[in-house]
Residue, then its C-alpha position, 0 to 999 in steps of 0.5 A: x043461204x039466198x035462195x031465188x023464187x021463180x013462178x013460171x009462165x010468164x015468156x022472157x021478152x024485150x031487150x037486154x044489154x050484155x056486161x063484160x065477160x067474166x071469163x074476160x076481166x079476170x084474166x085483164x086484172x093478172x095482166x095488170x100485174x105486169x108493169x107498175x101504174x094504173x090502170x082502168x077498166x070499163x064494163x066490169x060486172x058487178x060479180x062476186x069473182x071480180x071481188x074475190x080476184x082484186x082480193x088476190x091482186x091486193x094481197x100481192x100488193x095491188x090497189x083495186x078500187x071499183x066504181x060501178x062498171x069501171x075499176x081502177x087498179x094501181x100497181x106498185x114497183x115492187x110485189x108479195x109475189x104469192x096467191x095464198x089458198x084461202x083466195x085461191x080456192x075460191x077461184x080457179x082463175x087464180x092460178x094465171x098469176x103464175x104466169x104474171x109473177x114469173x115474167x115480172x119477177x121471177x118468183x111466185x108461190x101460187x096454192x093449188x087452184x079451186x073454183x067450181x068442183x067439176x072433177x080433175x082439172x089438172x095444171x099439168x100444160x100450165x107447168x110444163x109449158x112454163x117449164x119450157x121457158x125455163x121456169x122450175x118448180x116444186x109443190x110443197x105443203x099444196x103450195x106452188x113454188x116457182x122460179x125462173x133463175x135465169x128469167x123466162x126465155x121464149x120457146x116453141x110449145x105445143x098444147x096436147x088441148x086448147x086449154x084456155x087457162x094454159x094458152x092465157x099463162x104461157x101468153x102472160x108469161x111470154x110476153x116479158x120473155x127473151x126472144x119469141x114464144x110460138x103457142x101451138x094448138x092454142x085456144x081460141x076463145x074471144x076472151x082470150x083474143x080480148x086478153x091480147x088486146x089488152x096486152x098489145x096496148x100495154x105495149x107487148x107483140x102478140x099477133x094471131x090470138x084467136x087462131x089455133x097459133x099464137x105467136x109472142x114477141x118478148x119485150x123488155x117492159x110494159x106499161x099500163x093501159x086502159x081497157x073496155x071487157x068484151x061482152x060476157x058471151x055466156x050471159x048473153x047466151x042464157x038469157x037467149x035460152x030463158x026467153x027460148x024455153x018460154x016461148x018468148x022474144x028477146x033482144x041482146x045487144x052488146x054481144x057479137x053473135x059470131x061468139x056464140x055461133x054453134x050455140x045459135x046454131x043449134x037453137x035455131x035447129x030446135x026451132x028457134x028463130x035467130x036474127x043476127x046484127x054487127x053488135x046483137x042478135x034476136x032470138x024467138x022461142x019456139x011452141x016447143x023445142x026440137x030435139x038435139x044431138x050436141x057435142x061441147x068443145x073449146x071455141x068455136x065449138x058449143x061451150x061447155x058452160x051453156x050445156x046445162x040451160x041448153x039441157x034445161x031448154x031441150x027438157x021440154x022438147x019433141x022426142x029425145x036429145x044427146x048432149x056429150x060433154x068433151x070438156x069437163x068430166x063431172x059437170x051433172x050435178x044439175x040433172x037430179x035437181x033438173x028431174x026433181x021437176x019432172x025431166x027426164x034427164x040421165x048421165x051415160x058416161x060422158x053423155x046425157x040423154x035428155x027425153x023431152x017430156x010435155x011440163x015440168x013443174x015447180x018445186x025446191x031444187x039446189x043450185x050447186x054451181x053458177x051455170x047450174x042455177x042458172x040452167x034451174x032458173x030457166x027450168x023454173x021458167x018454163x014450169x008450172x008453179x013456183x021453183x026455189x032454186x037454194x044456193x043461190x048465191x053461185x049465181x052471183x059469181x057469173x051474173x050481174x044483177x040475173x034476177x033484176x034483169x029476168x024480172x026486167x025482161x017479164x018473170x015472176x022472179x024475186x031473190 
């Protein structure tokens, strides 16, 4: 196991630029399975979950070729329309392939998703919406296996939730339907909008992604296109609370502030300054943060992927914060690490009180998830003397190069 070393007090300051969205490629490579041909994309991170996600396309029979930011993936007439367990248990976006199969072929056996251990993260809308259009299914042996023997006819479908991993399946699987799908309370996520793009210079009709209504227009094929990831808006947003948390002054470009528009709320209600351009925004940390009352939501509420650093950044602060976690139920594991380092950090349901203490300090800690270790790495920042953050290799599924750039930016930080 890699482990990351960290020797605080030294501020995150300077400029850095943001890569493609991992929450993004991942679902551009499923949509390259919709049609035969190649494809290009451009600002891909250099991430263990692409990796792992041109091994599932290449069992399905794709050819992925990666040449530093850009990768090339051609995809032939006919595919293995299955996702084994072995793939699909090591990340959770896998389960859109789903969507991808049927609507190409009418066939897919997808086992049952894995990724990240966040508690019950159920399908359920992916299979009832997909159902809707008449797809049927059967779980057997942890094994998915769906058909459309009729193919997949549009349809009006109201979410109970703006998931974003069933909003992104029924677009993947409406836009090769019959006729027009309407995705009511839709999520509304850049990436996904991104994803919409993508599928419009393929040649679908999708109109109203990143709003609460999307609405499909089925067409009979698609073709290959190429395409720029937008910027990974949760990179972007912790390298802003690590030069936050020490007092430092950084500049991120390549990312449109308006994607993190609660979150730079909320630091600038902690005291930070925020100055916003077109494509970047400047972030300067205060002396010591304020307290703060957060609530996670889909978009455009605060993301629930930045809840641990903001935690990690408000356990310095001047009196006591709440942070309610809307999204996902058992996403804490980071807390008892986080006060092996002298916060003062506790679970209530759904709810972590977090009182502001005057230093942390460093010590050995275990970076169980990807936004965990990052949210650590900013604690270790922030403390005295040197934090081992162990397990670090989750971090290599949502950062590219995270140690190089935070030593680029002023860290004592080595892998």
């Amino acid at each position: 196991m890699d482990s990351i070393r960290v020797v605080g007090g030294n501020p995150i300051s300077g400029e850095v630029t943001v890569h493609g969205a991992k929450n993004a490629v991942l679902k551009h490579m499923v949509a390259m399975l919709l049609a035969p041909g190649r494809y290009r994309l451009d600002n891909v991170p250099g991430i263990l979950d692409v990796d792992i996600m041109g091994e599932v396309l290449e069992h399905i029979g794709a050819a992925c070729t990666r040449n530093g930011s850009v990768i090339t993936v051609d995809v032939p007439d006919k595919l293995n329309p299955e996702a084994p367990l072995d793939l699909v248990r090591r990340m959770r976006a896998s389960i859109l392939v789903l969507g991808a199969l049927l609507a190409r072929g009418g066939a897919a056996r997808v086992a049952q998703p894995g990724g990240d251990d966040f508690g019950s993260r159920p399908i359920g809308m992916h299979i009832q919406g997909l159902e809707q259009m008449g797809a049927e299914f059967e779980l057997r042996h942890g094994v998915l296996n769906a058909t459309a023997p009729n193919g997949l006819t549009g349809t009006e479908i109201f979410l109970e939730f703006p998931s974003v991993g069933a909003t992104e399946n029924l677009l993947l699987a409406a836009v090769l339907a019959k006729g027009s799908t309407v995705i009511g309370n839709a999520a509304r996520e850049p990436e996904l909008a991104d994803l919409a793009n993508l599928l419009n210079a393929m040649g679908a009709d999708v109109r109203g992604a990143g709003t609460s209504t999307i609405e499909v227009y089925g067409v009979p094929e698609l073709h290959p296109a190429d395409h720029t990831v937008v910027a990974d808006r949760l990179v972007a947003g912790t390298y802003a609370l690590a030069a936050a948390a020490t007092g430092g002054t950084l500049q991120v470009n390549g990312c449109d502030p308006d994607f993190l528009r609660m979150e730079l709320r909320k630091m600038e209600a902690a005291g930070c300054t925020v100055v916003r351009g077109a494509d970047t925004f400047t972030v300067s940390g205060p002396e010591r943060p304020n307290a703060q009352d957060i609530a996670t939501l889909p978009y455009p509420g605060f993301h629930t992927d930045m809840h641990p650093q903001m935690v990690a950044f408000l356990a310095k602060a001047t009196g006591t914060s709440l942070v309610t976690e809307n999204v996902y139920a058992a996403r804490f594991r980071y807390i008892g690490e986080l006060n092996r380092m002298g916060a003062d950090v506790h679970a209530d349901g759904q709810h972590v009180v977090i009182r502001g203490v005057d230093n942390l300090s460093g010590c050995e800690v275990d970076g169980c998830d990807i936004r965990a270790a990052a949210a650590l790495t900013i604690a270790g920042l922030s403390a005295d003397g040197e934090t081992i953050i162990r397990d670090a290799e989750h971090i290599d599924r949502g950062y590219d190069g995270f140690v190089e750039v935070l030593a680029s930016l002023g860290a004592d930080i080595d892998r």
